[in-house]
LOVO-17042 format. One line per field, with one value per residue (C-alpha): residue number from 0; residue in one letter; chain; y, x, z. Coordinates in Angstrom, 2 decimals. Layout:
% LOVO-17042
pos c(NUM; ...)
code c(A; ...)
unit c(A; ...)
y c(Y; ...)
x c(X; ...)
z c(Z; ...)
//
This chain:
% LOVO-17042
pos c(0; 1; 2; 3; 4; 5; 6; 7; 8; 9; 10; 11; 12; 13; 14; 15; 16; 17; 18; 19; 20; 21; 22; 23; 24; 25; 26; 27; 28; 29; 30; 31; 32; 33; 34; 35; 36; 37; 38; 39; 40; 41; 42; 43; 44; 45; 46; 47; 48; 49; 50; 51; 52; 53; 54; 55; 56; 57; 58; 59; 60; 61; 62; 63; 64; 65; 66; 67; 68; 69; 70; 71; 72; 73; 74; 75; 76; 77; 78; 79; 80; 81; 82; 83; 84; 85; 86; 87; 88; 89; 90; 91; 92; 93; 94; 95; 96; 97; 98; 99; 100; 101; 102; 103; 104; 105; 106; 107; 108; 109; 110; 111; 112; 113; 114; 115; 116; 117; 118; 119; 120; 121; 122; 123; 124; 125; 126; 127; 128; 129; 130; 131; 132; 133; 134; 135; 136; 137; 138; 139; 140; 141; 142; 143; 144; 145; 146; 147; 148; 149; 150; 151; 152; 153)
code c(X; X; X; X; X; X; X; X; X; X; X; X; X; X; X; X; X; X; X; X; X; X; X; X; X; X; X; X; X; X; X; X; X; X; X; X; X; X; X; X; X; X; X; X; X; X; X; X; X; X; X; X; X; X; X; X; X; X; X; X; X; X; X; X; X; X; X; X; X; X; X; X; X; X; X; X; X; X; X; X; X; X; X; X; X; X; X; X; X; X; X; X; X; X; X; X; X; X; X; X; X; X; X; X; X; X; X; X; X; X; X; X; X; X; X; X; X; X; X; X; X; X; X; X; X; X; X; X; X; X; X; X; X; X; X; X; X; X; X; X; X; X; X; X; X; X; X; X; X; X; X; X; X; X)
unit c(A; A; A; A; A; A; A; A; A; A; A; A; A; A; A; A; A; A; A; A; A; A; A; A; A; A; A; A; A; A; A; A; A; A; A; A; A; A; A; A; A; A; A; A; A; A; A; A; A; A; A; A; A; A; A; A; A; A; A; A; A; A; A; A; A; A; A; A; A; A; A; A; A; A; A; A; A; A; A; A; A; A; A; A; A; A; A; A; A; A; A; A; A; A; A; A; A; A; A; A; A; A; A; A; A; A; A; A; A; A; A; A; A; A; A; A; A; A; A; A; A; A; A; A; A; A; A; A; A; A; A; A; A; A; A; A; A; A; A; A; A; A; A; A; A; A; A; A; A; A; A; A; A; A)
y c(20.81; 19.45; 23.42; 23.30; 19.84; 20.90; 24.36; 22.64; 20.61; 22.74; 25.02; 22.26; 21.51; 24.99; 27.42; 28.88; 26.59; 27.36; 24.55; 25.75; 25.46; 23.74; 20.60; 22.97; 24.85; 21.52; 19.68; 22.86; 23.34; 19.74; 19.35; 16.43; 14.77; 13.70; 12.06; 8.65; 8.70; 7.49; 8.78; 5.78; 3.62; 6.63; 6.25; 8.42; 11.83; 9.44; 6.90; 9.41; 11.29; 8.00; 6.66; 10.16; 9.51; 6.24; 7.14; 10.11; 8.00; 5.53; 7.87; 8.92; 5.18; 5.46; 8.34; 6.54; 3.33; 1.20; -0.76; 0.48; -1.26; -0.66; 1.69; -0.38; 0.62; -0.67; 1.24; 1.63; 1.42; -0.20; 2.17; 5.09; 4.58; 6.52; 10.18; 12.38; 14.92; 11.66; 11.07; 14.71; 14.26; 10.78; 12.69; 15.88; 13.43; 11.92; 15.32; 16.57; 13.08; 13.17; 17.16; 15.34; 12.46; 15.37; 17.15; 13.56; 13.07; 13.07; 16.01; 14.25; 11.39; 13.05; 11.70; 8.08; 5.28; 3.97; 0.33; -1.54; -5.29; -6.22; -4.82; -4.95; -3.83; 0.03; 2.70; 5.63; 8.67; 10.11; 13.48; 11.96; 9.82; 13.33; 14.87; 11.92; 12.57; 16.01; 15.69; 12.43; 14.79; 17.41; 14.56; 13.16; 16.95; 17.62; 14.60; 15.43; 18.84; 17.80; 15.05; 17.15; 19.54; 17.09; 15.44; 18.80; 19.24; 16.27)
x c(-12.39; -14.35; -13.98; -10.17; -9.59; -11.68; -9.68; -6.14; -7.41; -8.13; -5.46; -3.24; -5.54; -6.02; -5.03; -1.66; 0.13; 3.26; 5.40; 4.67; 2.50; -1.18; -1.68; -3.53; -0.52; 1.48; -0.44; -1.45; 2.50; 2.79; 4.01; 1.19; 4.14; 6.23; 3.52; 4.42; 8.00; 10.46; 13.60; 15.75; 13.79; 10.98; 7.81; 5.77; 4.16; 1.33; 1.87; 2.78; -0.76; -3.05; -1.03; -1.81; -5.65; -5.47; -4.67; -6.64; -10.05; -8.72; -9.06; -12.50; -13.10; -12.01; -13.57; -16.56; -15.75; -13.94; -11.01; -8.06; -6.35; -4.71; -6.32; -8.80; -7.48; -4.20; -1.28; 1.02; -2.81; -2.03; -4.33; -1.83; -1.55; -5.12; -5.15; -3.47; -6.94; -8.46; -5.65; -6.51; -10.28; -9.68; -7.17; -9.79; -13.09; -10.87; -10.26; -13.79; -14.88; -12.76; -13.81; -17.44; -16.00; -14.91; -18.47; -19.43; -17.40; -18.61; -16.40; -16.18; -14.13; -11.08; -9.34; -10.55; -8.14; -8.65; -9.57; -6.60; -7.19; -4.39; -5.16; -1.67; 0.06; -0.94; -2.63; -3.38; -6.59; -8.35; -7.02; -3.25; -4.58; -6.08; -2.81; -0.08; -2.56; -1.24; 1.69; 1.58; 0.44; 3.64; 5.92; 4.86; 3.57; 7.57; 8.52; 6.00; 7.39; 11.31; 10.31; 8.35; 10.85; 13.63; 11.94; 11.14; 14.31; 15.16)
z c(5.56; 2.29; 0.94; 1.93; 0.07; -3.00; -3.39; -2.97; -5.88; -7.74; -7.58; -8.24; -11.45; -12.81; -9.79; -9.37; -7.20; -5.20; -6.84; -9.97; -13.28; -12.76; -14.40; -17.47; -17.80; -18.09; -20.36; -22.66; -22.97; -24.26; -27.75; -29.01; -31.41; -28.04; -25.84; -26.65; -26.78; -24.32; -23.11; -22.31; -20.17; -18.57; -18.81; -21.52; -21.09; -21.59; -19.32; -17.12; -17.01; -17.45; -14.09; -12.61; -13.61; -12.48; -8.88; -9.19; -9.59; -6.98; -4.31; -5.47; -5.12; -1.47; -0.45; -1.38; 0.40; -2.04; -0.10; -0.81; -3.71; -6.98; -9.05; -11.29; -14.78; -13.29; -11.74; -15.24; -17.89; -21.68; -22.36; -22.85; -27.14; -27.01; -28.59; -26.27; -26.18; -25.10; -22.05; -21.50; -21.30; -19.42; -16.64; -16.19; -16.06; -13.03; -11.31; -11.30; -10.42; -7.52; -6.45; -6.66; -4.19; -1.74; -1.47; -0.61; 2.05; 5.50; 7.04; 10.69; 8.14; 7.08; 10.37; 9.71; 8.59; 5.33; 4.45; 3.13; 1.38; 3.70; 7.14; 7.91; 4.38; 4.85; 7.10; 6.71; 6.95; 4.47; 4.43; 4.12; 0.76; -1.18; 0.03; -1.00; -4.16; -4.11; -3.95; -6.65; -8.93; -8.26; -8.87; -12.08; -13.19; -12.99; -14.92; -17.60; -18.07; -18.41; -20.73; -22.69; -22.84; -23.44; -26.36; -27.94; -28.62; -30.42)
//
């Protein structure tokens, strides 16, 4: 299962997923002069990855036993008016952080519930949290890429 999770990962990342273009091809596409605009009231391209590499080391955390929570550097980071290669480099140390979290990972524990703060707020396994992860990252991966193209234009 660990080899499964790891190549989903990093297709998504790198690979060639089904949806569409990898996160590389995404944020390689990316004009650097529209990260940290907004259209209307969206989030940024920025915002947009740093709240992607937010949740992305949160469920390292929890594959490692942290209790579920918000992510640590917050849900929606201030941190997002850092250079965009440093977003970059912040989002990819997240990824192969998490791919490290995987190997970890007992393989008899995918099927386990996760630890919530509140016991009652939220349940669910391990393997569901790396893929809502997933498919967190195909969400926002698709908002990146019309806002980048949007503000392009302008």
């Amino acid at each position: 299962m660990n080899s499964f999770i790891s190549s989903e990962l990093r297709e998504v990342y790198a690979g060639s997923p089904w949806y569409g273009p990898s996160v590389t091809d995404v944020l390689t596409s990316i004009d650097a002069s529209v990260v940290y605009k907004h259209v209307g009231n969206t989030h940024s391209i920025a915002e947009l990855l740093l709240h992607m590499a937010a949740w992305t080391e949160e469920v390292a955390a929890r594959l490692r036993g942290k209790v579920a929570s918000e992510p640590s550097r917050g849900d929606w980071s201030d941190d997002s008016a850092a250079p965009w290669p440093e977003l970059i480099r912040i989002f990819r140390d997240a990824h192969f952080d998490l791919l490290n979290a995987v190997a970890e990972f007992p393989s008899d524990k995918w099927e386990d519930m996760v630890p919530y703060e509140n016991a009652e707020s939220e349940t669910t396994t391990f393997i569901k949290t790396v893929n809502g992860l997933l498919q967190h990252h195909a969400y926002h991966l698709g908002q990146i890429s019309i806002l980048n193209k949007q503000l392009s234009k302008i």
